[in-house]
C-alpha positions as CSV (number, residue, x, y, z in Angstrom):
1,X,80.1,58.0,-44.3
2,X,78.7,60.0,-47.0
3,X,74.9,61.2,-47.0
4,X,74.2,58.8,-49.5
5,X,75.2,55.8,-47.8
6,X,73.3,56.9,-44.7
7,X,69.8,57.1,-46.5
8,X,70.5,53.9,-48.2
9,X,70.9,52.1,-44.6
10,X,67.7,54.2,-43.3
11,X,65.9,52.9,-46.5
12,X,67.0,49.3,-45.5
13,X,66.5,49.6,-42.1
14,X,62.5,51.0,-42.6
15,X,62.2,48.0,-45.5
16,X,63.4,45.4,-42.9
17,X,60.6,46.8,-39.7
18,X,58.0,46.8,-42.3
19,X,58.8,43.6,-43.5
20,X,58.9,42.4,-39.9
21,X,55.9,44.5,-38.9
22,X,54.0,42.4,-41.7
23,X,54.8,39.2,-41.0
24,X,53.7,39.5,-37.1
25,X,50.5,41.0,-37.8
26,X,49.8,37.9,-40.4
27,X,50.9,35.7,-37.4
28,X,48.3,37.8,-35.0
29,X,45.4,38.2,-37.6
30,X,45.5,34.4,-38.7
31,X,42.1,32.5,-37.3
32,X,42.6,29.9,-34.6
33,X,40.5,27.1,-35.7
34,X,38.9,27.2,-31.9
35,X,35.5,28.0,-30.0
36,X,34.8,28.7,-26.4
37,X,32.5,25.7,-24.6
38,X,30.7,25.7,-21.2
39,X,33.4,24.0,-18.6
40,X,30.8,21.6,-17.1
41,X,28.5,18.9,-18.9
42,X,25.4,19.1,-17.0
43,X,25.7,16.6,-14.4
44,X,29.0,18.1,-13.5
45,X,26.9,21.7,-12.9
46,X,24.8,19.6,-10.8
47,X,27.7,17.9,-8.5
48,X,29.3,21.5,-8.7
49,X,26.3,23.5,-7.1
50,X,25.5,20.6,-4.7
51,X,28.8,20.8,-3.7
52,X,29.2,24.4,-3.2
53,X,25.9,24.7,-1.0
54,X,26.6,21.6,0.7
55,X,30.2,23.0,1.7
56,X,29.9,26.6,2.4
57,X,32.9,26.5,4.8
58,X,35.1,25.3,1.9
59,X,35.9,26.4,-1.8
60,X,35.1,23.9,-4.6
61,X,37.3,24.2,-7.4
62,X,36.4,22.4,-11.2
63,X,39.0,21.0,-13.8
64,X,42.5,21.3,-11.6
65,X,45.1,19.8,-13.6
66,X,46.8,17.0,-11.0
67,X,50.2,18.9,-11.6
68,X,48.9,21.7,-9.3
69,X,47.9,19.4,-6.5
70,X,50.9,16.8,-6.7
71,X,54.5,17.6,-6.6
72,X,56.8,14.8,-8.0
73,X,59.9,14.3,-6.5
74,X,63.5,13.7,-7.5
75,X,64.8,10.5,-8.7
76,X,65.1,7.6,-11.2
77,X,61.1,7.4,-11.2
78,X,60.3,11.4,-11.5
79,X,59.9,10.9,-15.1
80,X,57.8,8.4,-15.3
81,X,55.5,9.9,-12.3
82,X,55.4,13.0,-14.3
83,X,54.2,11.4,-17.1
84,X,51.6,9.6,-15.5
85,X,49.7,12.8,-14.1
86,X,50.6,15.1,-17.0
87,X,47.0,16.4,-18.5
88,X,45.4,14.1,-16.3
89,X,42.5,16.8,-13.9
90,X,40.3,16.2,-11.0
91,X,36.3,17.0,-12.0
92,X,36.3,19.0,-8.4
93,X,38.8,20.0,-5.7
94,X,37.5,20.6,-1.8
95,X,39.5,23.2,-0.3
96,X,39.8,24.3,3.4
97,X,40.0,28.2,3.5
98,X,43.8,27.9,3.8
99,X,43.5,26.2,0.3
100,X,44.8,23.1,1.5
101,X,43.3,20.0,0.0
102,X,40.5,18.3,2.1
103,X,39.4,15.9,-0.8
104,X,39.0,15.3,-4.8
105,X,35.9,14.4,-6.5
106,X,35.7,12.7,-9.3
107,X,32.3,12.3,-11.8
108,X,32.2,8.5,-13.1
109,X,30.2,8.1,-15.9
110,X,30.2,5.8,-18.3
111,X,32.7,6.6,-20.3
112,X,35.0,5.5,-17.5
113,X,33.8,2.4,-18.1
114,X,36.4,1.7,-21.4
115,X,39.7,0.0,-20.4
116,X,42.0,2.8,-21.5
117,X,39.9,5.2,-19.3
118,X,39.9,2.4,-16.5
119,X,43.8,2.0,-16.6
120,X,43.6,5.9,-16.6
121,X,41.5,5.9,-13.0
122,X,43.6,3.6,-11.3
123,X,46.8,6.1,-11.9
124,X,45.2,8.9,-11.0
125,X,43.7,7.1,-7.8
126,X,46.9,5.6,-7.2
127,X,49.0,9.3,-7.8
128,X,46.4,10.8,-5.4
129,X,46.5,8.3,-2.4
130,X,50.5,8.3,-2.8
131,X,50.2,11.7,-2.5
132,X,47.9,11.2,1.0
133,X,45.0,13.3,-1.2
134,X,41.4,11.5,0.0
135,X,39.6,10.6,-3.6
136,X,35.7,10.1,-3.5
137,X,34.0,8.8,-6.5
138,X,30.8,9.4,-7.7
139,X,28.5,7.9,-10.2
140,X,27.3,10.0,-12.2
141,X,24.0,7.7,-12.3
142,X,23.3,8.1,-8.4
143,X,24.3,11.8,-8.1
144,X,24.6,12.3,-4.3
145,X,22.7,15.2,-2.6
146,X,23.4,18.1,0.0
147,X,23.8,15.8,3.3
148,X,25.1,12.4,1.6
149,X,27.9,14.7,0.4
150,X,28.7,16.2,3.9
151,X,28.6,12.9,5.0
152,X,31.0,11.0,2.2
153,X,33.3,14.1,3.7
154,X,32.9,13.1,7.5
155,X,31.3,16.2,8.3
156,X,28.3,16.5,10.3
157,X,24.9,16.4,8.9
158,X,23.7,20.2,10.0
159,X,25.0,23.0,8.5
């Protein structure tokens, strides 16, 4: 191969990783149209903090995605199980120290009052007591306090 041909391919070579080069830092440097929000609406801050000094024995997680707490089994009716609890999330997860589920809280307000979000409930209630998970509801109207809260979890009242 003759020098010639040999700083032709270098020459096509550089062109091509530039090219490249270009064309991933467009990809990188392009805006996403997104911005950052707080995690919790108020009253979820409120349950949250309640929760955490009401519990101090357990962790309180916010926003788990129900695919992290429920496996689905094999069989003809994985798929449609799957589909059921995909994107659905608990408002708050009590954990034992072991992180082992002790209950799920959920924050009704009244947006849970439409019929798609009622139909929405009922699976997730119905994915969560097949999977033996204990669901407590809460109004977000009648937001329970430090000992109403220990006692909706069967603990005793002093901490």
């Amino acid at each position: 191969m003759g020098l010639l041909t040999i700083i032709v391919i270098l020459i096509v070579v550089f062109g091509l990783l530039l090219v490249i080069k270009r064309s991933n830092t467009q990809v990188i440097s392009k805006s996403w149209p997104v911005s950052a929000k707080k995690l919790m609406d108020k009253n979820e801050q409120i349950v949250f903090y309640r929760l955490t000094e009401a519990l101090p024995d357990n962790l309180v997680l916010a926003q788990v995605a129900m695919s992290q707490m429920i496996t689905v089994r094999g069989g003809k009716e994985s798929q449609w199980a799957r589909n059921k609890i995909y994107k659905k999330v608990a408002d708050f997860v009590i954990c034992r120290p072991d992180m082992s589920i002790e209950a799920v809280i959920e924050l009704d307000g009244s947006s849970h009052d439409s019929k798609h979000r009622s139909k929405s409930d009922a699976d997730k209630e119905a994915a969560l007591n097949a999977a033996g998970l204990q669901l407590i509801r809460l109004n977000t109207k009648e937001l329970p306090n430090g000992p109403q809260i220990r006692a909706l979890l069967g603990k005793p009242l002093e901490l």
